[in-house]
N, C-alpha and C positions, 0 to 999 in steps of 0.2 A: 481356509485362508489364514495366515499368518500375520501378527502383527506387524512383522517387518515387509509386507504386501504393500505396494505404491499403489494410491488410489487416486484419479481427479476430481477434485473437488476447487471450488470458488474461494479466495481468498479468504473470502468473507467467513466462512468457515472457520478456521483457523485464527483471526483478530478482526481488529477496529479499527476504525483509523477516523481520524478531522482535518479538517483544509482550514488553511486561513489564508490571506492574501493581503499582499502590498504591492499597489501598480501592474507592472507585470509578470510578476512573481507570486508562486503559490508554494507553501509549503505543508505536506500533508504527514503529519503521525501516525504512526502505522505499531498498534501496541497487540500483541498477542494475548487470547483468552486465557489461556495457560501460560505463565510463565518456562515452561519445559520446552517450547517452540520456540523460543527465541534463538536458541545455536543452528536449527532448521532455518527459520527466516534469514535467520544472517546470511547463509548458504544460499536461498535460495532467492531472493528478494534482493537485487543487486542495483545498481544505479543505473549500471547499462539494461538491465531488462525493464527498469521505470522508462525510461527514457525509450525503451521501444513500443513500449505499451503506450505513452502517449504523445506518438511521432504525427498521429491521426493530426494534433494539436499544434504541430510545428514544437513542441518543447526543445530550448535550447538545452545549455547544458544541466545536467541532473546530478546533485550531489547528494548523498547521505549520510548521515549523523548516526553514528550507532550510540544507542541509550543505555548502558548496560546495566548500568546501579537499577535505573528502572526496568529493564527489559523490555525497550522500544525503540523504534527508530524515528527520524524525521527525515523526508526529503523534500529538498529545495529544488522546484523546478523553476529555470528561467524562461522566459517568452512563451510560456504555456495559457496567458489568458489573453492571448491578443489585442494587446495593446491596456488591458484592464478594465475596470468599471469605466472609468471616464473617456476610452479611448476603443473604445471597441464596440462591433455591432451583435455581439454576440450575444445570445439570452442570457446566459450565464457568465457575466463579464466579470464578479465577484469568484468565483470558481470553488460554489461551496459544494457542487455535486462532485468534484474531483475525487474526494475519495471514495465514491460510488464507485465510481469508474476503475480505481485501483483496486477497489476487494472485488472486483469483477473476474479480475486477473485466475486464469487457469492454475493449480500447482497440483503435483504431482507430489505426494505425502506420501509417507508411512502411514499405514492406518493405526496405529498405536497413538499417534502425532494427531491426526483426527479427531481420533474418540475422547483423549485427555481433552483437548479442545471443545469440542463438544458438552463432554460431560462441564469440564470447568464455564464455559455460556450459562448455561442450568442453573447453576447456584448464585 
């Protein structure tokens, strides 16, 4: 198999990410282990596929900040904690597992993309 060979792997794989939240809005950082993924994630990590990944959630609309000095992103999701901590019944009304949920996310990599990833986690 080839470096340039597409492989599925979990987001989580590939980067990190943290949530934070105000009302009902959350927004989650999504920073790659490797620096050399970031032209990949830009690619492939889009605002339209955030936002379909957490439709589950009702999230309105979804925007993303590309990072690039740092090589990271942030997205803003709107109406994704329902109604928020104070206003919602939901366990997780704070929405700090969000980005659980997002490094959940399927991708379809280069195994080259991978392995630097991988290997870069390690150290």
């Amino acid at each position: 198999m080839t470096s340039d060979a597409l492989i599925e792997v979990a987001l989580h794989d590939l980067a990190h990410a943290r949530t934070g939240d105000k009302g009902d809005r959350a927004n989650i950082s999504l920073v790659p282990y490797d620096p050399a993924a970031w032209d990949f994630l830009s690619r492939e990590i889009t605002a339209e596929r955030v936002a379909q990944w957490f439709a589950h959630r009702n999230a309105g609309k979804v925007v993303r900040y590309d990072l690039p000095k740092i090589q990271a992103f942030n997205f803003v999701l709107d109406g994704v904690l329902q109604g928020g901590v104070n206003g919602s019944l939901n366990l997780d009304g704070h929405g700090k597992s969000l980005s659980f949920h997002l490094l959940a996310m399927p991708v379809r990599a280069p195994r080259a993309i991978v392995d630097a990833a991988r290997e870069a986690r390690r150290r």
